[in-house]
ZAMARGU-4260 file (C-alpha; in steps of 0.2 Angstrom, whole numbers, plus 5000, padded with zeros to 4 digits):
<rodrens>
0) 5345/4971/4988 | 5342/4961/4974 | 5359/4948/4973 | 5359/4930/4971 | 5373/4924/4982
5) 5383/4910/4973 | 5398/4904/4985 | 5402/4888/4972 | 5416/4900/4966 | 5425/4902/4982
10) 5424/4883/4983 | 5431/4881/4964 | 5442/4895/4966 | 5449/4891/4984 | 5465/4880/4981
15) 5471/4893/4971 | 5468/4907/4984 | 5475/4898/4997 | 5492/4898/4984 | 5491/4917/4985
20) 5489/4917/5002 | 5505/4906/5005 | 5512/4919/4994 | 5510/4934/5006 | 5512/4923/5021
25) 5531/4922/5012 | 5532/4940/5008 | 5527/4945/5025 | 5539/4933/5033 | 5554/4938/5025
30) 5550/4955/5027 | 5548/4955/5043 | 5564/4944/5048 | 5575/4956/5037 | 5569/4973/5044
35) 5570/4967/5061 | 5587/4966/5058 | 5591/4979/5046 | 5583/4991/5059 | 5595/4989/5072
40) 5609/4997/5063 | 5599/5012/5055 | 5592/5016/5072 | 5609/5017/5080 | 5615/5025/5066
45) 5602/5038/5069 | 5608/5041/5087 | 5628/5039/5082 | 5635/5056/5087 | 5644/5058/5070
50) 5632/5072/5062 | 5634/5063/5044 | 5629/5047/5049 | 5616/5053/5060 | 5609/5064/5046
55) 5611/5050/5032 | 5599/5039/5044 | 5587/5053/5047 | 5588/5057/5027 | 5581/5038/5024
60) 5567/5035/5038 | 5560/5051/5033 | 5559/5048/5014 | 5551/5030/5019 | 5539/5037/5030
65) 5533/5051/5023 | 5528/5044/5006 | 5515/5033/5000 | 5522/5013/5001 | 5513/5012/4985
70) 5523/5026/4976 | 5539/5019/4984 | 5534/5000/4977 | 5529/5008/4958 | 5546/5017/4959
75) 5557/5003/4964 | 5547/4990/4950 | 5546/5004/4938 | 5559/5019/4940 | 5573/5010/4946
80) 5577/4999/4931 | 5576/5013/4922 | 5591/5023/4931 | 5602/5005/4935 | 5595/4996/4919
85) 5592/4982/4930 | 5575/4974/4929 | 5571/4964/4945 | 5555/4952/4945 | 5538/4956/4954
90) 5542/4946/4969 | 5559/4954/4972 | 5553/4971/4968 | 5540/4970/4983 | 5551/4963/4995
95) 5564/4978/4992 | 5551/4991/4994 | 5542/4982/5008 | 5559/4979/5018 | 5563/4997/5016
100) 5548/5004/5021 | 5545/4992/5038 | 5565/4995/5042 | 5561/5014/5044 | 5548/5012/5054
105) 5555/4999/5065 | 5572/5009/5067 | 5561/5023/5074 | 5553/5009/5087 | 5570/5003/5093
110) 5576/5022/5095 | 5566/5024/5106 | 5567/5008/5116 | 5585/5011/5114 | 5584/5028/5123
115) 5571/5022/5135 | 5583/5009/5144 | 5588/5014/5161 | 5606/5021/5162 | 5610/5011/5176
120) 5607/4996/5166 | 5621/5002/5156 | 5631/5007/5168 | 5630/4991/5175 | 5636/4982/5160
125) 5651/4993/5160 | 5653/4988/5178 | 5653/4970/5170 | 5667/4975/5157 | 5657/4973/5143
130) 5662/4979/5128 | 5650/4992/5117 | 5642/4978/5106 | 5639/4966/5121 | 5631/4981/5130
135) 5618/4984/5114 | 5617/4963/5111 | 5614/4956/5131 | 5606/4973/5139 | 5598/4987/5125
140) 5595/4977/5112 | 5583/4965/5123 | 5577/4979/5134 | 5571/4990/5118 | 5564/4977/5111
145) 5553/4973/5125 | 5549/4989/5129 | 5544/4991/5111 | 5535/4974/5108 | 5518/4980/5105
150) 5524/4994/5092 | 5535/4980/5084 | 5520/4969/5084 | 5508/4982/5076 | 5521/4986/5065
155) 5521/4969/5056 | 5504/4963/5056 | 5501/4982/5048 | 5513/4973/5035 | 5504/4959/5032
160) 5490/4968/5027 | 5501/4979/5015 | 5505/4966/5006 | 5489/4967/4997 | 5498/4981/4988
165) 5511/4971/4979 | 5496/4963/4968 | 5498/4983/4959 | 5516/4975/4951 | 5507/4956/4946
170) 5512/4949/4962 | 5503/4933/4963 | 5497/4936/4980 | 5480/4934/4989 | 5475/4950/4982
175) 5479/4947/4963 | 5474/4931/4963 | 5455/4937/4971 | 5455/4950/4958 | 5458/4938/4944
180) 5444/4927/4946 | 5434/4940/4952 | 5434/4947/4934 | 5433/4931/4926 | 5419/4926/4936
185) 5411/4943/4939 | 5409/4938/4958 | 5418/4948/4966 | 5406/4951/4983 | 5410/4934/4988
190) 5426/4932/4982 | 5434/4949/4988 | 5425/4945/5005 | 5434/4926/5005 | 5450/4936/5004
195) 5445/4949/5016 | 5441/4934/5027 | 5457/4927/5026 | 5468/4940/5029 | 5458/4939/5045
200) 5461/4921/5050 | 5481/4924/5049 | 5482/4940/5058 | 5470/4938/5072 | 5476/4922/5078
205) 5495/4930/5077 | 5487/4944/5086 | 5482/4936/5100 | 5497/4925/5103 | 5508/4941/5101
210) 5499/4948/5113 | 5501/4936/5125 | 5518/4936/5125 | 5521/4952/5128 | 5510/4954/5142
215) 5521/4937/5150 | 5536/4946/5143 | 5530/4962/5152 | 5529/4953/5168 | 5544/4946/5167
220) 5549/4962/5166 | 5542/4968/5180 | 5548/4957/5192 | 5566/4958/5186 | 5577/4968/5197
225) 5592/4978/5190 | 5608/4978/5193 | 5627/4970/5189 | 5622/4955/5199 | 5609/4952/5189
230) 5616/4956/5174 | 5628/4945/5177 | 5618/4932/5175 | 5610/4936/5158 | 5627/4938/5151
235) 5635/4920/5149 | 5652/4918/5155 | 5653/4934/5166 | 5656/4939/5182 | 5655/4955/5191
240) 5673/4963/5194 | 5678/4974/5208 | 5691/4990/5203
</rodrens>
């Protein structure tokens, strides 16, 4: 192989990479805050026992997941305005399409933490007098989300890594910005492999710490015993009432 290495440009070139790098490190983190949320209605939307809203649920993971993210992030950018006659900027554009594509996904991941919580964990709760929403905030919603924590997990850093699609609509991004100076510099070995590299240094690391949380989380777990007693105790201010 017959190339000259020449790694001064990712030395001249790294403040401004390390800009676009904060960039998706924002992206990703707003995303991931607002489809964690967002996810949590949709998925018990999808298992409400109203057929509409049920249907209307299913109707929207679907069309998420079974298109290309990039299609959905050219539509929103570029077809939307065109039917609202709003134009949004690059950056708000990505977060849109991003957040509605990781909320279907992760309202799938809670369904099925959601259905995986043991009745008598809810049964319990009722013993407790809770009411429906303190049932889903102090017993399913924390259940589902352990019991989903690696899928959750997978789910974002995947994310993260998407976010290198967003440079398509002139996101200043990691990506853009490595395929800027790669042009201008005709580098772009060393330069898309700086950004590869990267990309790397934030996920692993995340990886590994995420990973060990859930395994303490899935210990926890484990040694946790069910039952109104006990659920009395992750419940603040309640107390176990006899019929």
């Amino acid at each position: 192989m017959d190339y000259n290495f020449d790694w001064s440009v990712v030395r001249d070139s790294l403040p401004d990479l390390l800009v676009g790098l904060l960039t998706t490190v924002e992206i990703s983190l707003i995303v991931i805050v607002l489809s964690m949320l967002l996810a949590v209605p949709v998925a018990l939307m999808r298992m409400s026992q109203i057929s509409i809203v049920r249907w209307i649920a299913q109707v929207y993971i679907e069309i998420f997941r079974c298109t290309p993210l990039l299609v959905q992030l050219f539509w929103i950018f570029y077809a939307m305005p065109t039917l609202t006659g709003i134009t949004l900027p690059g950056f708000a554009s990505a977060v849109i399409a991003l957040t509605a594509n990781l909320t279907a996904f992760m309202a799938e991941a809670y369904r099925s933490g959601f259905q995986a919580v043991p009745i008598e964990q809810v049964e319990a709760g009722q013993m407790l007098r809770l009411t429906t929403f303190e049932r889903i905030r102090y017993i399913i919603v924390p259940q589902a989300l352990r019991q989903q924590l690696p899928v959750i997990l997978s789910l974002n850093i995947s994310l993260f890594k998407d976010t290198a699609l967003v440079s398509t609509i002139a996101v200043a991004d990691l990506m853009f910005i490595a395929n800027n100076i790669s042009a201008e510099t005709y580098r772009s070995l060393e330069l898309l492999s700086t950004a590869a590299l990267l990309y790397f240094v934030v996920a692993f690391p995340v990886s590994l710490i995420t990973s060990r949380i859930e395994r303490n989380m899935m210990n926890k777990g484990q040694r946790t015993k069910t039952g109104p007693s006990v659920l009395a105790r992750m419940v603040p201010g309640t107390r176990v009432k006899t019929a």
